[in-house]
C-alpha positions, 0 to 999 in steps of 0.5 A: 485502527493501527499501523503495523508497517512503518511508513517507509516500510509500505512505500518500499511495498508498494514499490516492490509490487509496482516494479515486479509488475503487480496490479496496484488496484485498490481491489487487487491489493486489498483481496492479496495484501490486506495487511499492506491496504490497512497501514497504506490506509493508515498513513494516506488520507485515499489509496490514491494518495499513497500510490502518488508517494511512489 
């Protein structure tokens, strides 16, 4: 697996959708931003690790 995001740029994601009020859940992401789930995966040992990072 590959990174297409740079990590900065999935922590300002994942921001973005905390602050508009999105669910952050690792389903919920995953079924609206698959994309974001698999870079977020790549630099993040868990998906809870990343949502930590922000």
């Amino acid at each position: 697996m590959q990174a297409d995001m740079k990590m900065e740029d999935v922590l300002f994601k994942l921001r973005q959708l905390k602050d508009n009020g999105e669910p952050l859940s690792k389903k919920k992401v995953k079924e609206k931003h698959p994309k974001l789930m698999r870079n977020a995966l790549f630099y993040f040992p868990s998906w809870e690790h990343a949502l930590e990072k922000i």
